[in-house]
C-alpha positions in Angstrom: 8.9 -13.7 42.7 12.0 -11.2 43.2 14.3 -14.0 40.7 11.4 -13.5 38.2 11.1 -9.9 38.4 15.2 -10.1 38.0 15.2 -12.4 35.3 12.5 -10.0 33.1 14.6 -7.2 34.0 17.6 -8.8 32.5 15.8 -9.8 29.4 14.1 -6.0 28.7 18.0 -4.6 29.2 19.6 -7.1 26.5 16.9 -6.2 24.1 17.1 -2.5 24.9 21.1 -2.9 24.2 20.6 -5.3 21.4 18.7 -2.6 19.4 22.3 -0.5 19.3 24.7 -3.0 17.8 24.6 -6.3 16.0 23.6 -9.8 18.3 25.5 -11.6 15.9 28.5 -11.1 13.4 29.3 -13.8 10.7 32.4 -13.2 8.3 32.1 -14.8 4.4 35.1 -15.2 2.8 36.1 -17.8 -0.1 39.7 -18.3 1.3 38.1 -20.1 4.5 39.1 -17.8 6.6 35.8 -17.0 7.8 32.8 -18.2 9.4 30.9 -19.5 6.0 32.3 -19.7 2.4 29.0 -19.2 0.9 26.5 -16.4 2.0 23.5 -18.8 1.5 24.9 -21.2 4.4 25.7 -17.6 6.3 21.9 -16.7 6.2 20.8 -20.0 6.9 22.5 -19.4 10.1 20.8 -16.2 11.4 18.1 -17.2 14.0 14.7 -17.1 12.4 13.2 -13.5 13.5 16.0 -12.8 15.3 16.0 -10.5 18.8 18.2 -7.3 16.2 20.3 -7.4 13.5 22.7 -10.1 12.2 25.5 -8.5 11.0 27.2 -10.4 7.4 30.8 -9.5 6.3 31.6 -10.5 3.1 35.0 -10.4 2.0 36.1 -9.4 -1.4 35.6 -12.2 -4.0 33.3 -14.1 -7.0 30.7 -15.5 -5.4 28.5 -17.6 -7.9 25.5 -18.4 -6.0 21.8 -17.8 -5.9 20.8 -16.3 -2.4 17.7 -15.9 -1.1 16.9 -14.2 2.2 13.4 -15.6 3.5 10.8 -14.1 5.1 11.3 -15.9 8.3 14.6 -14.0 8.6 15.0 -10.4 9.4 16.9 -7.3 10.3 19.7 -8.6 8.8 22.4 -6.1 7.1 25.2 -8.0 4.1 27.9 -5.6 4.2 30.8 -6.3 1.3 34.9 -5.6 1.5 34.6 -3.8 -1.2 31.9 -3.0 -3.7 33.7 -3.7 -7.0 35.5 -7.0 -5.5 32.6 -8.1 -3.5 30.5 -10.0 -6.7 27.4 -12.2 -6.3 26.7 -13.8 -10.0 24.2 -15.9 -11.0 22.6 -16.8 -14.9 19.3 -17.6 -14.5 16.7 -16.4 -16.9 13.1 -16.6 -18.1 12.6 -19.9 -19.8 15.9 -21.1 -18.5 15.4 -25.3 -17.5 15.6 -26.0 -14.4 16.9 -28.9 -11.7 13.9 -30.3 -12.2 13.4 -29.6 -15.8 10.7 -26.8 -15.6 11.6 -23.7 -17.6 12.1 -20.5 -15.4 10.5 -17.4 -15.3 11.1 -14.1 -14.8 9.8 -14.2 -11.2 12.4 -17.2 -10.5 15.7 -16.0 -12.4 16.9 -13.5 -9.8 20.7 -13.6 -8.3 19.6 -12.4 -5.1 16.1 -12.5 -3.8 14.7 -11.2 -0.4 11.6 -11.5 1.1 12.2 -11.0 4.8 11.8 -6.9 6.3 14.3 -4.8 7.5 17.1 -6.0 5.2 20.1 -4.0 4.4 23.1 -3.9 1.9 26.1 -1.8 1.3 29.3 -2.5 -1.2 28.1 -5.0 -2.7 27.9 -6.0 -6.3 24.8 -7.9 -7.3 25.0 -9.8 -11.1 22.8 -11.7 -13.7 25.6 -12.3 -16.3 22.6 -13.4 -18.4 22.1 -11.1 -21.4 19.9 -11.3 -24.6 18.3 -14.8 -23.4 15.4 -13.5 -21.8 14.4 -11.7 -18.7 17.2 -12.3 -16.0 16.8 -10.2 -12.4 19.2 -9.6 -10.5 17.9 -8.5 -7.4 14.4 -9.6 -6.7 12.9 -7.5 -3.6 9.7 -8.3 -1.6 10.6 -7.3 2.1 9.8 -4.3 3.3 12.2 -1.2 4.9 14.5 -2.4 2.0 18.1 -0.1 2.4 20.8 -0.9 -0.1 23.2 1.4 -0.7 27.1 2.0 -2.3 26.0 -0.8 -4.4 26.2 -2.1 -8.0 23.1 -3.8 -9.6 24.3 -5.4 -12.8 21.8 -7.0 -15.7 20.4 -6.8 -19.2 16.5 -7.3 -19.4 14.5 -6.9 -16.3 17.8 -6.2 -13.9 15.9 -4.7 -10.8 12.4 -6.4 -10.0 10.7 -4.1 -7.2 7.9 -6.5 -6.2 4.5 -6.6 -3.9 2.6 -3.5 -3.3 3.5 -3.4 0.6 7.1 -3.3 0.0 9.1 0.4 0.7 12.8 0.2 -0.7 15.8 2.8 -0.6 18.6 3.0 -2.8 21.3 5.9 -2.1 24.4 5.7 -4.3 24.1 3.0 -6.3 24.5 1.9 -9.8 21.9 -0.3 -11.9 22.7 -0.7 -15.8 20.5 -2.4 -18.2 18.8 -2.8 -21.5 14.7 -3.4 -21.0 11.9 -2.5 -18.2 15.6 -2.8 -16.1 13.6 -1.5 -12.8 10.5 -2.5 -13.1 8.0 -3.9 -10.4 5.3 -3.0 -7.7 6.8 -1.3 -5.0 7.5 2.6 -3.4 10.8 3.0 -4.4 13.2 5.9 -4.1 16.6 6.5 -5.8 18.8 9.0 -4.4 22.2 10.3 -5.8 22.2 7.0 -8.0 23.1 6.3 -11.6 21.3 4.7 -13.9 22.8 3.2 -17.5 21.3 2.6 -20.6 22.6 -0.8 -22.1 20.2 -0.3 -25.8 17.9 1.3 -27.1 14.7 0.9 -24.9 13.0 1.7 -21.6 14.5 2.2 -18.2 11.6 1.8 -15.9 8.2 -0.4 -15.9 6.3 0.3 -12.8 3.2 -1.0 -11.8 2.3 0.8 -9.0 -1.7 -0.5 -7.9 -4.3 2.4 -7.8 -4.7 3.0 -4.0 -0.4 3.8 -3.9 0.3 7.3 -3.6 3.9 6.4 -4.7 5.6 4.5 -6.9 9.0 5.4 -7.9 11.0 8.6 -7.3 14.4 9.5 -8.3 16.2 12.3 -6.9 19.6 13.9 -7.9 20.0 11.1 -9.9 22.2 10.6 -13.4 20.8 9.1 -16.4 23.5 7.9 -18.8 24.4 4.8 -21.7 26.6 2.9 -23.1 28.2 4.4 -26.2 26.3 4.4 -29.4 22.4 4.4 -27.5 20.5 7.0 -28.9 17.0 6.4 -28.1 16.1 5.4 -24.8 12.6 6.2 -22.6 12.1 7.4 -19.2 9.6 5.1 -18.7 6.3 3.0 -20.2 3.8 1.9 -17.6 3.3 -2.0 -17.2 0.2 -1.5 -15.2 -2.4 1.3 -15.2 -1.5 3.2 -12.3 2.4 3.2 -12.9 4.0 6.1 -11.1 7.4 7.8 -12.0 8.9 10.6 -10.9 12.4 12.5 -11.8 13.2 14.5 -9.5 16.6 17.1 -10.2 17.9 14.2 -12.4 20.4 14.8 -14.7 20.0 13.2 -18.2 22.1 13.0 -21.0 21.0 12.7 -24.7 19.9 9.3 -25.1 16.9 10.4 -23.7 14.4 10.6 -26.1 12.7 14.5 -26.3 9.3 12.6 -26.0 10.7 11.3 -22.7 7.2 8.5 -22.2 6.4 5.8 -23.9 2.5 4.7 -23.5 3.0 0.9 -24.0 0.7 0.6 -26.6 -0.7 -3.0 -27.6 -1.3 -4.4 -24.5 -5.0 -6.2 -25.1 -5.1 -6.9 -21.4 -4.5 -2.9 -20.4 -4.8 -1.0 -23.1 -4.9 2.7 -22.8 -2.6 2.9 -19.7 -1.2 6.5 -20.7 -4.7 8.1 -19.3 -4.3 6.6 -15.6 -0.3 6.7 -15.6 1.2 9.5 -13.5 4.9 10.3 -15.0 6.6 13.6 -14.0 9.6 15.2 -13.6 11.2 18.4 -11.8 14.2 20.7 -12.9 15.6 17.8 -15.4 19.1 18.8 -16.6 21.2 18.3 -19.1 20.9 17.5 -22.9 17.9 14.9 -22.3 16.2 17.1 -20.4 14.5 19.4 -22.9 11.1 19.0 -21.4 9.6 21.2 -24.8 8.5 18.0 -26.6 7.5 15.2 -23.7 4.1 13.3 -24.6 1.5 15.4 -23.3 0.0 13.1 -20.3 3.3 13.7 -18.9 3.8 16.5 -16.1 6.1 18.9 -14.6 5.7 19.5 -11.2 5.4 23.2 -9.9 6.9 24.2 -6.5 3.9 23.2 -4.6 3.4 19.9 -6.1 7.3 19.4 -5.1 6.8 19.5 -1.4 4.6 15.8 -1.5 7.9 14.6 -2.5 9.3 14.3 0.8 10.9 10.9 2.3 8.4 10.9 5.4 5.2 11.1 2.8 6.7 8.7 0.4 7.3 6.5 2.7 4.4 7.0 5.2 7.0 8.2 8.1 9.8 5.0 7.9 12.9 6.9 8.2 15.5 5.3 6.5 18.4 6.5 7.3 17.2 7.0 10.6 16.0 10.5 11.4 
């Protein structure tokens, strides 16, 4: 009985300890000078549902692979060198054949996909070199407690795809660029102190946030820019009903256009989606930010509205960074 009692005793205290620093570290580097050269083979290698997190170095370097964290792996963090020499590329894209000889889809083309929970990634670059072939994600996220951050998201049509309606995702000081719908998806996602380029002349989000979310997603202290020569790009069109978007002390520069919203009009499946979308924004600055002409379904918050807009109610209470 007492080497029972000692033996659970032992096993509460490594999992109380476990819970402050990594049970496992695994170094990626192409030279072969770490554990893995690939950072598929590195996941494969973290314990399915693991006792705390699994720690990934990558070391600067081109990595051209498709990864894919699963749901049977979690609290695992992928931390880079270096964000701008730390590259996962991939081409995949929507209509793209196959190893089997089955055209792709939009849902199948990311880079990088995860579907396990408590994932997190810093300096890091994340690529779908695709452009102008179709839709071509390149980061696909399911799992929820999703932190990424001091990352690069680079893409053309459909760069960021924010899926399932359960999933809560954090972005703090990244950078995403693309042309169409480039974050797009179903989840609660916030943006904070990231910026966001305009690669044409389109729209930068599509969410399609399902009736019963309070959120969809927020931006806050954000910068909207482009690449030179784009004139004429929207804040947003809703791809579902219920899409939710909100700006929040986001500075915009002038190829926004003054209407802002775009209503997605000619959808036979959804029509009308501009009387059930909420989009709004909140001391928006700079030359795109003349809120005089935005559509009329649009909104500005007022001070009291503001205070909703809070980490712990967007994210009913997870704490993402930790307090």
């Amino acid at each position: 009985m007492k080497k029972l009692f000692l033996m659970l005793f032992v096993s509460i205290a490594q999992l109380l300890l476990a819970g402050n620093d990594p049970y496992i570290k695994i170094t990626v580097a192409k030279d072969g000078s770490g554990d893995f050269t690939s950072i598929q083979k590195a996941i494969h290698s973290v314990r399915d549902l693991g006792p705390s997190e699994a720690l990934i170095f990558i070391k600067s370097g081109t990595y051209h692979e498709k990864v894919a964290i699963p749901s049977s792996k979690h609290k695992i963090t992928l931390e880079g060198e270096d964000k701008d020499k730390t590259i996962i590329t991939n081409n995949d894209f929507s209509g793209k054949p196959d190893a089997s000889g089955e055209k792709m889809t939009t849902f199948n083309s990311y880079t990088f996909l995860v579907m396990g929970d408590d994932i997190k990634i810093s300096n890091l670059t994340i690529q779908n070199s695709s452009c102008n072939e179709g839709q071509a994600v390149a980061l696909h996220v399911e799992g929820d407690r999703f932190i990424i951050k001091n990352s690069s998201i680079l893409g053309c049509q459909d760069t960021f795809y924010a899926a399932t309606n359960h999933s809560r995702q954090y972005f703090e000081n990244c950078y995403i660029e693309g042309t169409t719908d480039f974050i797009f998806g179903q989840a609660t996602v916030v943006f904070k102190n990231c910026t966001i380029k305009s690669l044409a002349d389109s729209y930068i989000t599509a969410a399609a946030t399902e009736k019963s979310q309070r959120y969809g997603f927020v931006f806050f202290d954000c910068r909207l820019t482009s690449k030179e020569g784009i004139t004429k790009v929207y804040l947003g069109r809703p791809w579902r009903p219920y899409a939710k978007t909100v700006f929040i002390n986001t500075q915009m520069e002038k190829h926004i256009l003054p209407e802002g919203w775009n209503p997605w009009k000619g959808d036979k499946m959804f029509p009308d989606k501009e009387k059930t979308a909420f989009y709004a924004e909140f001391n928006s600055k700079g030359d795109g930010a003349n809120t005089k002409y935005r559509v009329r379904w649009s909104h500005q918050l007022n001070q009291k509205e503001l205070k909703n807009y809070t980490l712990a109610k967007i994210f009913n209470n997870w704490k993402p960074n930790g307090n």
